[in-house]
TIRO-2110 file (N, C-alpha, C; in Angstrom, 1 decimal):
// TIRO-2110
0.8, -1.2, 0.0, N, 1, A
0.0, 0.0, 0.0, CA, 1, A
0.9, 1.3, 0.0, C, 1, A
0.4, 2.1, -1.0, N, 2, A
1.7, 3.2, -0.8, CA, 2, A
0.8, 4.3, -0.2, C, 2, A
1.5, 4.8, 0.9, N, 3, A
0.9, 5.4, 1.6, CA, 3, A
1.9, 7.2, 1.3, C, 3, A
2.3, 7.6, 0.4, N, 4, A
2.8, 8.7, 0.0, CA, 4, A
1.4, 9.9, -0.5, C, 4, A
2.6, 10.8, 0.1, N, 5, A
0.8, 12.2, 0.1, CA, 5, A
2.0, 13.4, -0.8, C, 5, A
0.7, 13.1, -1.6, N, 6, A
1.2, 14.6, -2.6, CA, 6, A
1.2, 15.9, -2.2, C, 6, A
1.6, 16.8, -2.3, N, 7, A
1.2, 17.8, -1.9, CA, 7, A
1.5, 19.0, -3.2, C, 7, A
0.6, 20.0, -3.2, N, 8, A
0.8, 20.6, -4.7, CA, 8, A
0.2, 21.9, -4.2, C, 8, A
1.9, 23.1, -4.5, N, 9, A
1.8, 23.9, -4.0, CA, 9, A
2.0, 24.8, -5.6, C, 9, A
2.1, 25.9, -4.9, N, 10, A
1.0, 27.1, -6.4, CA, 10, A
2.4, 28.3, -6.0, C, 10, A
2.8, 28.4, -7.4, N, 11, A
4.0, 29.4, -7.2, CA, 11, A
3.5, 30.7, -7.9, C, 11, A
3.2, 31.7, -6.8, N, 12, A
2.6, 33.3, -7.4, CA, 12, A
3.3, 33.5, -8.7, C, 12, A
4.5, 33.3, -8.5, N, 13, A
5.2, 33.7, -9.6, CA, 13, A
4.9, 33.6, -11.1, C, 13, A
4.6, 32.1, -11.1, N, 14, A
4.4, 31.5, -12.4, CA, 14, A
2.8, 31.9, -12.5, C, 14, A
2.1, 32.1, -11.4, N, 15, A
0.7, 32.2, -12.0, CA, 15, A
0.3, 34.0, -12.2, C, 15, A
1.3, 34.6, -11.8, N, 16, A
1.3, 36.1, -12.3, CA, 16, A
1.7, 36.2, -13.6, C, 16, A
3.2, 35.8, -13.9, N, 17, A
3.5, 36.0, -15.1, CA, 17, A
2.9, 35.0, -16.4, C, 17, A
1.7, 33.7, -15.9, N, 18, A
1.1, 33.6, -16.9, CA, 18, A
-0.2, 34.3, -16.7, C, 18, A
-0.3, 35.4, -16.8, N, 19, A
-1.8, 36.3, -17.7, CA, 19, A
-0.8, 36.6, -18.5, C, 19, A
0.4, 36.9, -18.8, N, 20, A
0.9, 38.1, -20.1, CA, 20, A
0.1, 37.5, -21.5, C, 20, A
0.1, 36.5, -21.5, N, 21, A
-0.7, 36.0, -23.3, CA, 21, A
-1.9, 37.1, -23.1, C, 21, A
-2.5, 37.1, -22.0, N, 22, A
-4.2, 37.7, -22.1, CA, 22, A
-3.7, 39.3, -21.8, C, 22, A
-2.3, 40.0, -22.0, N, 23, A
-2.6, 41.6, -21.8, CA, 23, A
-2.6, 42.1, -23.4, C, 23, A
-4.2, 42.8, -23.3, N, 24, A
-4.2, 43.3, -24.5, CA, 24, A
-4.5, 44.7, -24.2, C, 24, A
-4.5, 45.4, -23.3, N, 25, A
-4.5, 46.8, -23.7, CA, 25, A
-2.6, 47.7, -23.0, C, 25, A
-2.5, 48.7, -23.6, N, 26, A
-1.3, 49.2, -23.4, CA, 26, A
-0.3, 48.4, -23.2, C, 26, A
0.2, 47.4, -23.9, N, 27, A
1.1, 46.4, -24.2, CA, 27, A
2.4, 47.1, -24.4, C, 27, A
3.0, 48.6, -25.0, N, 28, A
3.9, 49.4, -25.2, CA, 28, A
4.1, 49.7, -23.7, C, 28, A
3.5, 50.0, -22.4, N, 29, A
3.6, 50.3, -21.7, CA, 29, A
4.0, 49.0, -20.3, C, 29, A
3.5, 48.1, -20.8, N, 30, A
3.6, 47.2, -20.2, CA, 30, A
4.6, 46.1, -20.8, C, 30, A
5.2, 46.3, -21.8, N, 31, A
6.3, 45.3, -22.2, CA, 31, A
7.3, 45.9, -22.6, C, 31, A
7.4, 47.2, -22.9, N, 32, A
8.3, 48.2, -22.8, CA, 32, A
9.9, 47.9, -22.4, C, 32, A
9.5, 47.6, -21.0, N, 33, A
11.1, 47.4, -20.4, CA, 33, A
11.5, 46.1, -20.5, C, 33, A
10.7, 44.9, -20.9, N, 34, A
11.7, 43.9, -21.8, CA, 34, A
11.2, 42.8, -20.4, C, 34, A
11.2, 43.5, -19.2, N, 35, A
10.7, 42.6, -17.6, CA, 35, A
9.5, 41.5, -17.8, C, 35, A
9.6, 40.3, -16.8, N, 36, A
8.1, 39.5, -16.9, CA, 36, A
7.6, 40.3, -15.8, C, 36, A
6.1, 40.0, -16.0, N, 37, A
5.4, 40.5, -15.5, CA, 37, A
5.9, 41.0, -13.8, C, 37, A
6.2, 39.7, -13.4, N, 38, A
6.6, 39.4, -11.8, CA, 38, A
7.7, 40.9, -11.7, C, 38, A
8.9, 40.5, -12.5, N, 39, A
9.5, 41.9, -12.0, CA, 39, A
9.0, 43.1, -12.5, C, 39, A
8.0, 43.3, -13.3, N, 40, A
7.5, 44.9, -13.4, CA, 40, A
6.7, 45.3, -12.5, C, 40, A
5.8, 44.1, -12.0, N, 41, A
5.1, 44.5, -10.7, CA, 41, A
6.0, 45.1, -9.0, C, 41, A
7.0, 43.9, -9.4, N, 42, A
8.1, 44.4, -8.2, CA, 42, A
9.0, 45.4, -8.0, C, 42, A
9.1, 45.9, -9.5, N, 43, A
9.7, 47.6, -9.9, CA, 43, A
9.0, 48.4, -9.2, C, 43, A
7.7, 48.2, -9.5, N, 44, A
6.6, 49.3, -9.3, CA, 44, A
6.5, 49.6, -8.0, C, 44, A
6.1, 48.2, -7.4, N, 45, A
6.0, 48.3, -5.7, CA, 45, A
7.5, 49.1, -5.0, C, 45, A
9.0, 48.9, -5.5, N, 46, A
9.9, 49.5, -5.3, CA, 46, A
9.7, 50.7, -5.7, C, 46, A
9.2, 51.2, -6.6, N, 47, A
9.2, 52.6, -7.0, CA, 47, A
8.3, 53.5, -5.9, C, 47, A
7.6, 52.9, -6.0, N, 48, A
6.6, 53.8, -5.0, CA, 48, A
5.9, 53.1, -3.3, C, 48, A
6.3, 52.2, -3.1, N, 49, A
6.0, 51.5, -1.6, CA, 49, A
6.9, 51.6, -1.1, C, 49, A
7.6, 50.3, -1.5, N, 50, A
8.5, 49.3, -0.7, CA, 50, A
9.9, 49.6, -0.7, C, 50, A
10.8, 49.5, 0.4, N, 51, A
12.3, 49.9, -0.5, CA, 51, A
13.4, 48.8, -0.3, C, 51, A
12.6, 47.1, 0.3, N, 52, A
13.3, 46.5, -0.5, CA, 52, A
12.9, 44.6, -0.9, C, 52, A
13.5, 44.8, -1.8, N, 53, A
13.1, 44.1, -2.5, CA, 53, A
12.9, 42.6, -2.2, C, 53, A
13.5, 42.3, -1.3, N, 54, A
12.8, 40.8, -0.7, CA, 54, A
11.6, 40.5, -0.3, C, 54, A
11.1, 42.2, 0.5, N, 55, A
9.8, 42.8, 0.8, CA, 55, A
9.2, 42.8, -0.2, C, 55, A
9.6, 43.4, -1.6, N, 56, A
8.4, 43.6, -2.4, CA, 56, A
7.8, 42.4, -2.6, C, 56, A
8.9, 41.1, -2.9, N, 57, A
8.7, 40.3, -3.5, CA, 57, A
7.5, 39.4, -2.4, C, 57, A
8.2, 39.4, -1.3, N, 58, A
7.0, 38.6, -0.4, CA, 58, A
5.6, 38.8, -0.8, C, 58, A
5.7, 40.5, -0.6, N, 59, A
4.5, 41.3, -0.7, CA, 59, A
3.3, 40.6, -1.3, C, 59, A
4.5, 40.6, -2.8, N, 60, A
3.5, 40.5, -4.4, CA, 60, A
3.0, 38.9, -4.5, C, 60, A
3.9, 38.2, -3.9, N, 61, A
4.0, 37.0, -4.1, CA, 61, A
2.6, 36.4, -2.9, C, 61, A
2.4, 36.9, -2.2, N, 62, A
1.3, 37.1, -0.7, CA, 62, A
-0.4, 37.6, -1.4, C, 62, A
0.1, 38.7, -2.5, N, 63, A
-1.1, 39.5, -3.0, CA, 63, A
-1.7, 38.3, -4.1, C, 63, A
-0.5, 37.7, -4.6, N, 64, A
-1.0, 37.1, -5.9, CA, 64, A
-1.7, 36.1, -5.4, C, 64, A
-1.2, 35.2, -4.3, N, 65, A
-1.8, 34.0, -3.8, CA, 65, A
-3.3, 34.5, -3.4, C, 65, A
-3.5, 35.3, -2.6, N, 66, A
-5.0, 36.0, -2.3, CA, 66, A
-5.8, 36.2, -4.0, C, 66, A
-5.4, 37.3, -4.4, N, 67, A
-6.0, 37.4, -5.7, CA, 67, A
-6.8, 36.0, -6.7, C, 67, A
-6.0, 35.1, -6.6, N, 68, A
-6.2, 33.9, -7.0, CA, 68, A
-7.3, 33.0, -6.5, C, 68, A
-7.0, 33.2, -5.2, N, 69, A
-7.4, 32.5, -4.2, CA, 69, A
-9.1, 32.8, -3.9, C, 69, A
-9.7, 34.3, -3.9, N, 70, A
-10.5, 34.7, -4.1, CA, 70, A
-11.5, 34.6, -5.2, C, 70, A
-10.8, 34.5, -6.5, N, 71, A
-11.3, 34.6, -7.7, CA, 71, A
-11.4, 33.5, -8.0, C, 71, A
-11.0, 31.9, -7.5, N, 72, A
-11.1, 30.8, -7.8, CA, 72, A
-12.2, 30.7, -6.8, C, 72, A
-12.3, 30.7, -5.8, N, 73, A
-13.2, 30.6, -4.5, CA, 73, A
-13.9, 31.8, -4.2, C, 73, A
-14.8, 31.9, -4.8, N, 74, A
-16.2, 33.2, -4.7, CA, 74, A
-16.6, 33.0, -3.6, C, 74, A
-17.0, 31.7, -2.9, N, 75, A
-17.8, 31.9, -2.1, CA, 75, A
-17.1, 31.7, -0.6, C, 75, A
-15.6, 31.7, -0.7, N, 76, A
-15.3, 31.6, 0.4, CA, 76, A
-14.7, 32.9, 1.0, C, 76, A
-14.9, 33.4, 2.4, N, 77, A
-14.9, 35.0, 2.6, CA, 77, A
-14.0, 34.9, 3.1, C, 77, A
-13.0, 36.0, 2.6, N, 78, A
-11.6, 36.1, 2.8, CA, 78, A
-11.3, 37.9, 3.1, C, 78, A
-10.0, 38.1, 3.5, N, 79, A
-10.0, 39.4, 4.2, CA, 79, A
-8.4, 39.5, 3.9, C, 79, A
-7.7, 40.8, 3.3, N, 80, A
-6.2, 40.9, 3.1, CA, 80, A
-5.8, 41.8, 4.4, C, 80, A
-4.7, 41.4, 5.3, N, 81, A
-4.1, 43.0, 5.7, CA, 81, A
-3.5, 44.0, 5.1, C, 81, A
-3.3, 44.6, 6.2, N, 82, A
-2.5, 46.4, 5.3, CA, 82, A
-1.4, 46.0, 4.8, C, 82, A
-0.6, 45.2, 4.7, N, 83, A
0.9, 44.8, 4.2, CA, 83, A
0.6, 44.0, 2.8, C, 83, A
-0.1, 43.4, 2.9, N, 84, A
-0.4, 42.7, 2.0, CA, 84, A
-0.9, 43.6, 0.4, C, 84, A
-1.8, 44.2, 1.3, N, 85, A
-2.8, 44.6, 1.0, CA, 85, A
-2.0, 46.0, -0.9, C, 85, A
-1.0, 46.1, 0.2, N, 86, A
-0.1, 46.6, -0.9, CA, 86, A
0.4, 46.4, -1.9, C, 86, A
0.1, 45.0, -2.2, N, 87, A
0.4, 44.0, -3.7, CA, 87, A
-0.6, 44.1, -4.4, C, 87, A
-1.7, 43.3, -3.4, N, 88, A
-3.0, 43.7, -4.3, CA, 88, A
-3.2, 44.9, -5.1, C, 88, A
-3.2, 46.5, -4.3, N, 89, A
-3.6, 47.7, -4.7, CA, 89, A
-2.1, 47.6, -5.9, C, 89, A
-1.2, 46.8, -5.9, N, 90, A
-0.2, 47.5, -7.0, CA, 90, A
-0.4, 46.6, -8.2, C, 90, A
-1.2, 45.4, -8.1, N, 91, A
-1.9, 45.1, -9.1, CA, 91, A
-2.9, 45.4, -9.8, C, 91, A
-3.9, 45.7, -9.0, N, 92, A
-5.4, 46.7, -9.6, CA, 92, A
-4.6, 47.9, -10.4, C, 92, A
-4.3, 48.3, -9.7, N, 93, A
-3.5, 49.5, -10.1, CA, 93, A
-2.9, 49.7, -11.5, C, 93, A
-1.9, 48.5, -12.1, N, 94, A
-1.5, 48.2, -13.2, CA, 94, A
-2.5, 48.0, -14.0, C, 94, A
-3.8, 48.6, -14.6, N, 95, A
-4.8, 47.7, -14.8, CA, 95, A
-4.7, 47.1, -16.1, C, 95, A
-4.0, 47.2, -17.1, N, 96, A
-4.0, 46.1, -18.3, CA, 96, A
-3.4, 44.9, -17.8, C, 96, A
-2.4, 44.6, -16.4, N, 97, A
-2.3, 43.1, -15.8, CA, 97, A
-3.0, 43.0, -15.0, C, 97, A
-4.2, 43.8, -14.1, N, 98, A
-5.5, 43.2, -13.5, CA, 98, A
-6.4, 42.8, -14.5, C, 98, A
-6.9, 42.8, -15.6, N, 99, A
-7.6, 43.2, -16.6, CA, 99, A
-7.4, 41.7, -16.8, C, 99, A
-6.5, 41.3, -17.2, N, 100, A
-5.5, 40.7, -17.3, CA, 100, A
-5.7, 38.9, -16.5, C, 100, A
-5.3, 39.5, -15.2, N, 101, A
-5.6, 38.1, -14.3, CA, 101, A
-6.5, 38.1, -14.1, C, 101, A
-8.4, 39.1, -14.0, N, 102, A
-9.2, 38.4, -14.0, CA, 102, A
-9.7, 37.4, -15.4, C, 102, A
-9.4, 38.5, -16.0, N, 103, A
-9.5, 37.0, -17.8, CA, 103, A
-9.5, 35.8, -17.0, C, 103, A
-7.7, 35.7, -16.8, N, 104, A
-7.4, 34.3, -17.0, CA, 104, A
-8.0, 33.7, -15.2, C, 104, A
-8.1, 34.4, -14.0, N, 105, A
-8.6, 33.4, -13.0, CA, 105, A
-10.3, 33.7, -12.5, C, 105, A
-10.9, 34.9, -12.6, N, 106, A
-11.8, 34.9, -12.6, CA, 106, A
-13.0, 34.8, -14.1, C, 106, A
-12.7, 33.8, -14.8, N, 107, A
-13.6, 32.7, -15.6, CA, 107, A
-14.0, 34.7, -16.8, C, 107, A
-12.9, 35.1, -16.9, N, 108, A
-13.2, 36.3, -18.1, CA, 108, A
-14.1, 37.1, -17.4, C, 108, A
-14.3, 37.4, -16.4, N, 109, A
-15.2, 38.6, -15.4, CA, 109, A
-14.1, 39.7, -14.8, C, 109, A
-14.5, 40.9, -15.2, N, 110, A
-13.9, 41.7, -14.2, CA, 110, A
-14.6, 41.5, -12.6, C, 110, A
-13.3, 41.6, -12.0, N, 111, A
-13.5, 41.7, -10.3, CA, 111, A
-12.9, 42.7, -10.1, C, 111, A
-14.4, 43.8, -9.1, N, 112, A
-14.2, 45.1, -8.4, CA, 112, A
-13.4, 45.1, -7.6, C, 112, A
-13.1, 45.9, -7.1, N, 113, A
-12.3, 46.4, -6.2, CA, 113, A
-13.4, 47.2, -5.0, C, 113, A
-13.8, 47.3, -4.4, N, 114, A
-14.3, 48.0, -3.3, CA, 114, A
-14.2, 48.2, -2.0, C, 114, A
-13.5, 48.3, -1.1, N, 115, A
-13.1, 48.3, 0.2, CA, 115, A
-14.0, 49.5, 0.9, C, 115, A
-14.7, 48.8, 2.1, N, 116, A
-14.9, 49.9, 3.2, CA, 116, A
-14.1, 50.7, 3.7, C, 116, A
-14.7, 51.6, 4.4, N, 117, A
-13.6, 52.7, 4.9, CA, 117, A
-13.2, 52.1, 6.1, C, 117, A
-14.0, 51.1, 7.3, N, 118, A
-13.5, 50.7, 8.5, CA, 118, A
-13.3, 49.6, 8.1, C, 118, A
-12.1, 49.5, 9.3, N, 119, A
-11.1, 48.2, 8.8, CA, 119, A
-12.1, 46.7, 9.9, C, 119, A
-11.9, 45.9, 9.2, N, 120, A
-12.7, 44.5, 10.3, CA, 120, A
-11.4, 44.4, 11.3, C, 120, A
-11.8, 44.0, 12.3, N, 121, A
-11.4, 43.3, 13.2, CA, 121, A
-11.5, 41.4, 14.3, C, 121, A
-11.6, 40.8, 13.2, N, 122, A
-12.6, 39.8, 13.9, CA, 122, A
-11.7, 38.4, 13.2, C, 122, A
-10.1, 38.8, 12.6, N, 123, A
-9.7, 37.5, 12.7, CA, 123, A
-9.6, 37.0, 11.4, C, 123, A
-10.3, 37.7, 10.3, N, 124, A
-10.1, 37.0, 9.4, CA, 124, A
-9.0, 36.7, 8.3, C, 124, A
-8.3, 37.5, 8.4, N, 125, A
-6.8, 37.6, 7.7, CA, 125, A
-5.9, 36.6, 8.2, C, 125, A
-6.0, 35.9, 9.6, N, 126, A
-5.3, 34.6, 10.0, CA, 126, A
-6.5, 33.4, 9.0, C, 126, A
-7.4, 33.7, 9.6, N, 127, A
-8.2, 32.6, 8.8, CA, 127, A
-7.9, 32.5, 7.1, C, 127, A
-8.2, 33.5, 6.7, N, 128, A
-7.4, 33.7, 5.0, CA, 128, A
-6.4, 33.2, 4.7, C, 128, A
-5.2, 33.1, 5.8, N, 129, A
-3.7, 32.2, 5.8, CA, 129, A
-4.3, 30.9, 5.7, C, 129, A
-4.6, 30.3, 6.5, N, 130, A
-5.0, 29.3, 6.8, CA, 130, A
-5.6, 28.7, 5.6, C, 130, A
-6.8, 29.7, 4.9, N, 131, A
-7.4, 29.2, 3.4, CA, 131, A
-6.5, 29.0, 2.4, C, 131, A
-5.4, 29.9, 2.5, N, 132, A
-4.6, 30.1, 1.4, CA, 132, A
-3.6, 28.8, 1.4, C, 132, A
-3.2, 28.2, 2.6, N, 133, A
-3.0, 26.7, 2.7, CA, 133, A
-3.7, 25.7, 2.2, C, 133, A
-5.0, 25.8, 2.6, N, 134, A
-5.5, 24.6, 1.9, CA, 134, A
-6.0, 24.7, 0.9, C, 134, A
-5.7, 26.0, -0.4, N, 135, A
-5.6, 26.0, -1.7, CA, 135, A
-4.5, 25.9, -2.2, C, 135, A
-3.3, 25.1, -1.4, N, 136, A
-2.1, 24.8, -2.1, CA, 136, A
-1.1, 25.9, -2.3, C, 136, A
-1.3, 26.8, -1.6, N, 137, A
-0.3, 28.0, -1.1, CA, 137, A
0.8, 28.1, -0.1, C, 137, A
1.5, 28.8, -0.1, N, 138, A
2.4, 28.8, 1.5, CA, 138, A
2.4, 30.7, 1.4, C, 138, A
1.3, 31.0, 2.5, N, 139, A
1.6, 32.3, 2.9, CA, 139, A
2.6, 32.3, 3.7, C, 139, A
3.0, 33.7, 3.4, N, 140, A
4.1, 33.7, 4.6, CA, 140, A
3.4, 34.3, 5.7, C, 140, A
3.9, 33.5, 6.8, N, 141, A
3.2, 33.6, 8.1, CA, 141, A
3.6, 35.0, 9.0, C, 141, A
4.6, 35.4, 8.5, N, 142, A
5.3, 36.8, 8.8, CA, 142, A
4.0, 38.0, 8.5, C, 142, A
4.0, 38.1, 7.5, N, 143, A
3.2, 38.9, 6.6, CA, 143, A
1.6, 38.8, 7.3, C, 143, A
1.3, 38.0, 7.2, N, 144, A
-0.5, 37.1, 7.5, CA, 144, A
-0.6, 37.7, 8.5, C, 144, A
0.6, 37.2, 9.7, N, 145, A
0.3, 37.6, 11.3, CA, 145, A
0.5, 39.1, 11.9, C, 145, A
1.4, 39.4, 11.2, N, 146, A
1.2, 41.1, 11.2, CA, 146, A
-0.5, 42.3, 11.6, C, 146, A
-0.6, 41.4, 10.2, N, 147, A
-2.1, 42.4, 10.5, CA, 147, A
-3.7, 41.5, 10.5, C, 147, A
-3.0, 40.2, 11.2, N, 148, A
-4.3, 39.3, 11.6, CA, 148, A
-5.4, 39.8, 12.1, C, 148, A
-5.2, 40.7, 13.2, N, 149, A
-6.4, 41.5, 13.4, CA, 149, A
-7.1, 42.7, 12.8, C, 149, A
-6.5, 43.4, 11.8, N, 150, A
-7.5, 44.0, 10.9, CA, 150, A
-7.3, 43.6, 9.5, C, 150, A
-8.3, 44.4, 8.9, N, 151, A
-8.7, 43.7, 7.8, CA, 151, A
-8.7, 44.7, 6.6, C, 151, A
-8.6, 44.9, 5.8, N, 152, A
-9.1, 46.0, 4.7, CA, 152, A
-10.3, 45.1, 4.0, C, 152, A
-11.5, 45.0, 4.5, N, 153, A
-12.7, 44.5, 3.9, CA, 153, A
-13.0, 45.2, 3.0, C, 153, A
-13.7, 44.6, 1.7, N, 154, A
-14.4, 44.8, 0.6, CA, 154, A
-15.5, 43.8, 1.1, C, 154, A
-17.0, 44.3, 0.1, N, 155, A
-18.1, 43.9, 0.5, CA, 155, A
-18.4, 42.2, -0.4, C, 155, A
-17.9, 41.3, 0.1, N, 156, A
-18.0, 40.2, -1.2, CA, 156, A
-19.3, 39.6, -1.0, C, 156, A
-20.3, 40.4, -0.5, N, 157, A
-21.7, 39.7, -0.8, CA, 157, A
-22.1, 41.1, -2.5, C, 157, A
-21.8, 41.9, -2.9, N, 158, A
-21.9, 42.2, -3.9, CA, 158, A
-21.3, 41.6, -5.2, C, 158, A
-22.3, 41.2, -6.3, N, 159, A
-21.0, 40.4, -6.9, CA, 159, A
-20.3, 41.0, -7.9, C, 159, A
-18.9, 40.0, -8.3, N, 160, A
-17.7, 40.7, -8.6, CA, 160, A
-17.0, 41.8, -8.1, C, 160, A
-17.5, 41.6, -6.9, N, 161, A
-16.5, 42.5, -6.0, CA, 161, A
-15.7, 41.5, -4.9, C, 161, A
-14.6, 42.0, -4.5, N, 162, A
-14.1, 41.6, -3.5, CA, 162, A
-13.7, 42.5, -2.3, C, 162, A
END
């Protein structure tokens, strides 16, 4: 009896830099510097967040797993912190590679962006680590536990929003 357990984990990286097939608007602007996706996002976050770069990369790598993670799983309620939270907004932000990754993970639907103005407090950003595991992720537990107790909520009983 072979008692061996697979385990299959999801590298941000490769699932960021595959939307590039699906970026079709401002492509001059976004392929420009010759970068995959992964490092132009991590440019950006360096340009204007972060100032260094093992940080950005956690960051981005932390945002993409949520992003994914959400848009494959609608109905499971999930919550980013403020650190995090920084990847996400520097990908919305890019929008011909948000545009982009919801194509390719949210089934060709744009997904909103909407955040309340008050932040939650009730835990769910540890729980969201926790989900992000048992979608085959490895959050970093640095990052996750940081801002386990607040939340930057968006309303995800509206749909296509998160």
């Amino acid at each position: 009896m072979n008692t061996a357990v697979h385990t299959r984990t999801r590298d941000p990286r490769v699932l960021l830099d595959g939307v590039q097939p699906r970026i079709r608007n401002l492509n001059v602007n976004v392929f420009d510097s010759g970068m995959t996706i992964w490092d132009r996002e991590v440019a950006l976050l360096l340009r204007d967040e972060v100032m260094v770069r093992d940080l950005a990369e956690r960051i981005l790598g932390n945002a993409v797993m949520y992003l994914v993670a959400f848009m494959e799983h609608p109905e499971a309620h999930l919550g980013v912190g403020k650190v995090v939270d920084i990847g996400v907004h520097q990908i919305i932000l890019d929008t011909p590679v948000y545009f982009a990754f919801c194509d390719t993970y949210n089934r060709g639907a744009y997904k909103h962006h909407a955040p309340f103005v008050q932040r939650r407090r009730d835990g769910i950003v540890l729980d969201t680590a926790d989900f992000l595991r048992s979608v085959g992720f490895r959050p970093d537990e640095e990052l996750w536990a940081r801002d386990g107790a607040e939340c930057s909520p968006c309303d995800n009983k509206v749909p296509d929003s998160h």
